[in-house]
N, C-alpha and C positions, 0 to 999 in steps of 0.2 A: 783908246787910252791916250790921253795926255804925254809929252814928254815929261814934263814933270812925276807923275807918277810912274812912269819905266825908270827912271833917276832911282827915285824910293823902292821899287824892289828890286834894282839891281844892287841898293845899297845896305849897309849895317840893319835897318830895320827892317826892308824886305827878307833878310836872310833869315832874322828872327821869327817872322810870321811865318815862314816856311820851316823851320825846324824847329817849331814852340816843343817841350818835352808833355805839356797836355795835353797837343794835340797826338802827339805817337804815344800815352796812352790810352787815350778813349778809343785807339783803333787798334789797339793791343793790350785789352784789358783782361784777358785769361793769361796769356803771357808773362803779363807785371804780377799778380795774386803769387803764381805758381814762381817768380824769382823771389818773393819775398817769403814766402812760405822755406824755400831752401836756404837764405839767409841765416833765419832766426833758428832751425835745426842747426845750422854749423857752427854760430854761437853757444848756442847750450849745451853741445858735444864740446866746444873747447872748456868753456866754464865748469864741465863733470871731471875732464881728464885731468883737471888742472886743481881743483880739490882732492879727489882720489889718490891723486898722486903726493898731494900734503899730507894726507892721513897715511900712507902708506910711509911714509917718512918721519913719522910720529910715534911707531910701534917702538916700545920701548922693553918689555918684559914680557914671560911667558906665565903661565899656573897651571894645575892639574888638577882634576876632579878627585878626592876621596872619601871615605866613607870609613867610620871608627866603628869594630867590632864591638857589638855588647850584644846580650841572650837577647833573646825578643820570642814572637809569633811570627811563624810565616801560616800566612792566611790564604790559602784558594776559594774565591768566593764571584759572585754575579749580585751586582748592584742593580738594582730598577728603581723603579717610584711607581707610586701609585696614590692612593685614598686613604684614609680612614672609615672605616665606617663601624657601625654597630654589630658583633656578632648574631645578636638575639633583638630581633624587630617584629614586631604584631601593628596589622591595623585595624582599628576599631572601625566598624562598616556598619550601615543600616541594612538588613534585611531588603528583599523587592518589595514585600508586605506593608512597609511602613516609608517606603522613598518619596512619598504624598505629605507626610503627616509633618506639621511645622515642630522647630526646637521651641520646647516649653521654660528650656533651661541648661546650661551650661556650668557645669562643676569646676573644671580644672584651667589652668595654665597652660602657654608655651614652660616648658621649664620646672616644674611641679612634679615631684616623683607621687606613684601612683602604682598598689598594689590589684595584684589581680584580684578581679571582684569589685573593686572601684564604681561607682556611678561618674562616666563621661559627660554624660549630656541623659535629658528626658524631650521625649516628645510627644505631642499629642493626645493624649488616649481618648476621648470624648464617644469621638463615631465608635471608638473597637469594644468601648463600655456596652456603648447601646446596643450594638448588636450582639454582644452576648450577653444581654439581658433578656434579650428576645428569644437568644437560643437554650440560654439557660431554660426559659417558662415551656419550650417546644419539648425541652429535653424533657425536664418532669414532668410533662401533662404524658407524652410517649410512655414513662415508667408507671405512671399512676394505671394508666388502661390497662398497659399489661398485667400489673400487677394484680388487679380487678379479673381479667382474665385469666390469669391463672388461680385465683384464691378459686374461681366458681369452678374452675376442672375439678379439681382437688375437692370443692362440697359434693361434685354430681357426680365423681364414682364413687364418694364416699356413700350418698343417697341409693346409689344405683345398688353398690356390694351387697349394704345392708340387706335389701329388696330380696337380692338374687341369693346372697348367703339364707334367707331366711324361707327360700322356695328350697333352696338344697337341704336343709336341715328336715324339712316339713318332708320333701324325696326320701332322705333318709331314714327318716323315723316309719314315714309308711314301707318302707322294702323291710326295716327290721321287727315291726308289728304287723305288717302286712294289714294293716287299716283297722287289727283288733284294738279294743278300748287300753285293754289291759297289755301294759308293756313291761316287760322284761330284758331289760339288756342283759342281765345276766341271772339265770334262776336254773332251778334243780326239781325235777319234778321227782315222783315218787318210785320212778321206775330208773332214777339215775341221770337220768337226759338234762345236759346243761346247755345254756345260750340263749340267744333271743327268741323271739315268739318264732323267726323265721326259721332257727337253725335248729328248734324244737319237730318243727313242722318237719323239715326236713329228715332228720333223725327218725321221725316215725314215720311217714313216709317209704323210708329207704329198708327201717326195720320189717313194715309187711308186705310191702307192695309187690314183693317178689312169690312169698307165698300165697297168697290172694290172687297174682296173676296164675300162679299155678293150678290154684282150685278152679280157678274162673276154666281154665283150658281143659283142664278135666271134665268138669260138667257139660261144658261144648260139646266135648266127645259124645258125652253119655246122653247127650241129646240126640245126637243123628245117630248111636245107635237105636233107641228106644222109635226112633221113628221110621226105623230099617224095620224094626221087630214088626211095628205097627204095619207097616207096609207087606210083611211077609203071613202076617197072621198066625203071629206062632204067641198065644197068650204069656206059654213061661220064661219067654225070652225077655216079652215084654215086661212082667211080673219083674224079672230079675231084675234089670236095667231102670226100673223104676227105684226100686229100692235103693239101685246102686244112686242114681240121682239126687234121692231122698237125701242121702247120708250126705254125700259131699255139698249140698246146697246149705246143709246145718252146719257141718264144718265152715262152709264160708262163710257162714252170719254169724257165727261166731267166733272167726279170725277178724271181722270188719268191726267188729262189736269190741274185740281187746282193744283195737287201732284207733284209743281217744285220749286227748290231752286235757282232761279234767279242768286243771290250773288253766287254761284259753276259752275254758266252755265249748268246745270241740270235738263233739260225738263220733264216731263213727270214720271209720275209712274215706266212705265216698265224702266227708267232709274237708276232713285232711286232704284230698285228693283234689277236693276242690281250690282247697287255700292251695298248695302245692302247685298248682296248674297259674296260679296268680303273684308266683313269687315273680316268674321272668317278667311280667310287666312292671312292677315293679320296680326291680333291676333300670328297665329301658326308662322309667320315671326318674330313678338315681342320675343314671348317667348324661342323661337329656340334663336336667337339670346343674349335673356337675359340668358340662361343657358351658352351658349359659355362663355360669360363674366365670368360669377359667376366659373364654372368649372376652366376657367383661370386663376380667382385669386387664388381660389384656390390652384391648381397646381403650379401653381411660389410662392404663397406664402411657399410649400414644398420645395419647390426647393433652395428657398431664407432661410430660415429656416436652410437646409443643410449646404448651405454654409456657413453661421453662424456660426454656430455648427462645421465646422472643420476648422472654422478662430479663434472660440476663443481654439480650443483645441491647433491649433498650434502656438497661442499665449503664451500659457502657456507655462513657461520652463519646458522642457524636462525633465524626471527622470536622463538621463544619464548629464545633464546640471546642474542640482540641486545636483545631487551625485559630480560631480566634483567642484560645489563650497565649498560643505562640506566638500569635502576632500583638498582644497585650507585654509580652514578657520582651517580646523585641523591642519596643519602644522607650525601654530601661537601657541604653546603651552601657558596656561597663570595661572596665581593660581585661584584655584577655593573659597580659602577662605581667609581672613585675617591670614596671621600671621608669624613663624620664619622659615627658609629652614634650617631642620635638617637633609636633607639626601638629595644627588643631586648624579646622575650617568647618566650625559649627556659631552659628552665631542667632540669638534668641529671634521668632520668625522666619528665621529662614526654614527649607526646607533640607533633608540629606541625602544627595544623590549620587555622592563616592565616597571617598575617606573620610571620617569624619575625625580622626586623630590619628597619629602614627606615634607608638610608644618602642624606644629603644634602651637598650640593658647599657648605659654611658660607661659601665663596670666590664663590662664583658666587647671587646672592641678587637678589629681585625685591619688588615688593609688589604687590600684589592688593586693588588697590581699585574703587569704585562709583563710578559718573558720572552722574549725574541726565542727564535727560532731554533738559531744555532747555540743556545743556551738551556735550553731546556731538555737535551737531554741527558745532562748534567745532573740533576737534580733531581728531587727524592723528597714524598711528603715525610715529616719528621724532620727534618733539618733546622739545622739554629738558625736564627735570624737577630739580627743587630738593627735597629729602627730609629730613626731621629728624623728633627724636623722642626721648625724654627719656633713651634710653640716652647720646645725642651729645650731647645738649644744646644749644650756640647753633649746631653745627655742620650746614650745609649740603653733603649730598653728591646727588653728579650723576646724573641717571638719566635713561632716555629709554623713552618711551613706545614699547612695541613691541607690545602688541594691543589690541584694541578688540572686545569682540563683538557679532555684528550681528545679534542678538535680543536685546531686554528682557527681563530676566527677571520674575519674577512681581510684582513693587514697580513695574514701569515703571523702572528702571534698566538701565545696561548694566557690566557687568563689564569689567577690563580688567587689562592687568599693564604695569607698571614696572620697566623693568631696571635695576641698580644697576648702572653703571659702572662698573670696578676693583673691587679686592680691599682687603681689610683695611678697610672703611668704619666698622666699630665697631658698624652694626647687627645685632640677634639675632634667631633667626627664632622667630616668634611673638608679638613686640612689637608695639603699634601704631604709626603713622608718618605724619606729615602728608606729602602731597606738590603742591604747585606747576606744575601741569601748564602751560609756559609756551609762551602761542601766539604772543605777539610782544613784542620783546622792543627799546626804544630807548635808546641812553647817549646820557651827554653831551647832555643837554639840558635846558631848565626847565618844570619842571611847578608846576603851584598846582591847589585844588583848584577844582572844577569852577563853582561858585558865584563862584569870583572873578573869572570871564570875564564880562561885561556884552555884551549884544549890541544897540546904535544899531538906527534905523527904516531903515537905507540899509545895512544888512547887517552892516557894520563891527562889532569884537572889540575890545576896552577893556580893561583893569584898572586897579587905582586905586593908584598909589603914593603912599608916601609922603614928602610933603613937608618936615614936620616935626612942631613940638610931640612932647610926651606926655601918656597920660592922654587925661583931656576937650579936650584944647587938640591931639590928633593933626590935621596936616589933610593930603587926599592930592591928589593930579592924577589924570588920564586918559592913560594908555598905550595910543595903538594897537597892538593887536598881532596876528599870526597866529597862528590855533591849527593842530595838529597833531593827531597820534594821540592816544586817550584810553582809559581803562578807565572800571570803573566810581566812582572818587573822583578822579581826576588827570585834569587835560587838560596837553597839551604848549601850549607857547606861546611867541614869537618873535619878534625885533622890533628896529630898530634902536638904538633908545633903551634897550632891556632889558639891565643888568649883575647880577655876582653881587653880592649883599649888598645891593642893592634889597628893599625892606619892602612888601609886596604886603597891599590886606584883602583880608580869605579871602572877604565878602562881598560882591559889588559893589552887592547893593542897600542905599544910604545908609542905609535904616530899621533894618537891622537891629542897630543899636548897641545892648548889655544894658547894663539895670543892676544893682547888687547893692547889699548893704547891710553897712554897718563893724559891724553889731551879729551878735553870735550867738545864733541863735534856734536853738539844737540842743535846747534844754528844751522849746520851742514846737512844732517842727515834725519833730525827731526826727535832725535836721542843719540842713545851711548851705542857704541858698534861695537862689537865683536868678530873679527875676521878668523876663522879655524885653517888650521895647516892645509884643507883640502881648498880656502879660497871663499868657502862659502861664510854669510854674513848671517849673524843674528842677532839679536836684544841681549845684553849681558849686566850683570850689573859691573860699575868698573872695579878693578882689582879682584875678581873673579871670585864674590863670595858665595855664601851659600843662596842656592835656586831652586831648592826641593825639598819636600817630605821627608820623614821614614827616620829610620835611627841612627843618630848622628847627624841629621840633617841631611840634604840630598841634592843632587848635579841636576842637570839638564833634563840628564836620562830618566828623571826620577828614582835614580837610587839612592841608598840609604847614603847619608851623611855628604858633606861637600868640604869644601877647603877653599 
């Protein structure tokens, strides 16, 4: 290095190249941030103290919160929201039968009332015609045959009876003539004897055949004696025994010889005897013949029975006849209830494979709202309801609380619905809606809000009326009083001393009188300030007017009336 430049940095400009202030920051650049950073904090702390402290030198006057007694309602109630919607909804749907078949036709509107019974929409019937035309022809060809087969049951026992009644008759006739020419069903012969040829036969019969067997066994005898005689050889024995045989073989020809039924042509005993001997077959001819008959009707009557039975089966319509006219009658879609078409998704070609309209009663409307938790079990279906909503505006319509569900659903609420009272209310379904579920409900009474009850060491209820002054010069007294029912801002309260137009503070505790300030500090703080006795700040309007609801207008607190 040159003397010349040792000169220059032992001098004025050497000193500056070695202490430049940019070179000691770029080598102390977290350093420099973090002093400037603590700068500009100490300036904005001097600049707050230094206003605060203007305002606080600014306070000028004080005010008090109250509230003017007049009668009113004190209302305990649980506000929600929810919906409107339709109490009474139908949707018009296509069958699964007919979810193929395209719309032929579209009747109705969005919008368009529509009684039940309505034509919605038509669709297709073409294919569902043809094939019950086909089943129609299967169906009556089915009743035709049957009915063919049953008319010929019905001829061929009729052919059959005839046959077989007229073999029993021919039975009968021969048991009661016994196959004589000459019949008698009912006759008298000369000897008194009444009946048919059979019971003729039988009568005489029965009148000799006993004496005739008698003779018969006699002669028997007198035979094996005569041939005793003969055997012993003794002629007069013989002689006797003859004679005796003689005599009783004449008695017997002529007991067999009375034994004739003239009126039948029927000589003789052994004739009778013989008929007699022919009645039992006869008889077995009857009975043979009466079994045929009975077994026959029988059997044709199964027979006829059958056919019957698969005349009226194939009388009946068919399932697959019955299925096709329901699925003919589905294709007529129609409203199932009274009321507006708020939703229609049918449109001519298309087919329908869900809703095909949704119809709601616009007269008959609910809303469907949520009930927290810890409110719900508060409440009671039947309860009044108070309902508004920007479509009505300030207007309050009636409604009562008609369900409640008694499972929470997945939030830990519980759902519920609101009947709208009456018709025409103005609300539309899908709107939102506040509603006032009200659990108890008192008129005619004075409320204030809750802070303005003071409660003495000996139990005793106070508020503080007013006595007079204004402003800073307000001053009040001590009202005993009774309280009553309360919600959550209002208590009731009551009392002999207590009239309307009484100035109540909203606060009974003395301390809490605000002050404000006559200056506007909305450049400073962004609005109007309100500082309270405890220090803390709030939005106030200036000169401390009214900030609330309720009767008489209302404070901070939201009680009734302000000042």
């Amino acid at each position: 290095m040159s003397e010349q430049d040792k000169a220059v940095r032992r001098g004025p400009l050497g000193w500056l190249a070695r202490h430049n202030p940019l070179h000691w920051v770029k080598r102390h650049k977290k350093l420099t941030i973090f002093l400037v950073i603590v700068l500009l904090i100490i300036a904005f702390v001097v600049n707050f103290l230094g206003r605060t402290a203007a305002a606080s030198a600014a306070l000028t006057y004080q005010f008090v919160r109250t509230t003017t007694l007049q009668k009113t309602s004190l209302t305990d109630s649980v506000s929600v929201t929810g919906t409107v919607a339709s109490g009474s909804t139908a949707s018009v749907t296509a069958s699964d039968s007919v979810k193929t078949y395209k719309v032929t036709a579209v009747n109705v509107a969005v919008g368009d009332t529509v009684h039940k019974g309505d034509v919605i929409a038509t669709l297709d019937t073409s294919d569902v015609e043809k094939q019950m035309e086909n089943a129609q022809q299967s169906y009556s060809d089915s009743v035709e045959e049957a009915q063919t087969n049953y008319n010929n049951s019905v001829e061929d026992q009729a052919t059959n009876l005839a046959q077989l009644q007229e073999d029993l008759d021919k039975a009968q006739k021969d048991y009661d003539t016994l196959g004589l020419t000459d019949y008698y069903a009912s006759m008298e012969n000369t000897a008194g004897a009444t009946g048919t040829n059979r019971e003729l036969v039988e009568y005489y019969y029965g009148l000799y055949a006993e004496e005739i067997a008698g003779l018969q066994n006699t002669i028997a005898n007198l035979q094996i004696q005569l041939t005793q005689a003969q055997n012993d050889g003794n002629a007069d024995r013989q002689k006797e025994v003859q004679g005796q045989l003689d005599d009783y073989q004449n008695k017997l020809n002529i007991a067999k010889g009375q034994c004739s039924i003239p009126e039948l042509g029927l000589q003789g005993f052994d004739t009778i005897n013989q008929y007699y001997n022919q009645i039992e077959q006869y008889r077995e001819a009857l009975d043979k013949a009466q079994r045929n008959y009975d077994n026959a009707v029988t059997s044709n009557a199964r027979s006829i029975d059958s056919a019957e039975t698969k005349l009226e089966q194939a009388s009946r319509t068919s399932d697959t006849l019955t299925d096709l006219q329901s699925t003919l009658e589905d294709c007529t879609l129609t409203a199932t209830m009274d009321g507006t078409i708020t939703e229609l998704n049918a449109t001519v070609g298309s087919v329908c494979s869900g809703t095909v309209a949704t119809i709601q009663d616009v007269n008959d409307l609910t809303v469907e709202v949520t009930i927290p938790a810890n409110s719900v079990g508060k409440l009671s279906t039947g309860m009044q309801c108070n309902i508004t909503s920007d479509a009505t505006g300030d207007a309050e319509i009636s409604g009562t609380l008609t369900r409640i569900d008694p499972v929470a659903n997945s939030e830990g609420n519980f759902g519920a619905t609101v009947t709208v009272n009456g018709e025409d209310s103005g609300l539309l379904i899908g709107i939102s809606a506040e509603v006032e579920i009200i659990i108890n409900q008192k008129d005619n009474v004075f409320t204030v809000p809750r802070d303005a009850v003071g409660t003495h060491e000996d139990g005793t209820s106070y508020v503080l009326r007013k006595t007079g002054g204004e402003g800073v010069d307000m001053t009040f007294e001590e009202v005993t009083v009774t309280t009553g029912d309360a919600n959550d801002y209002y208590i009731e309260i009551s009392g002999d001393d207590l009239a309307e137009g009484d100035v109540i503070r909203s606060s009974a505790d003395l301390t809490q009188g605000i002050e404000t300030t006559t200056q506007d500090f909305s450049d400073m703080m962004g609005g109007q300030v309100v500082i309270a006795d405890g220090g803390a700040a709030a939005a106030a309007p200036a000169g401390g007017g009214d900030m609330g609801g309720g009767p008489g207008g209302g404070g901070p607190d939201g009680g009734p009336g302000g000042m």
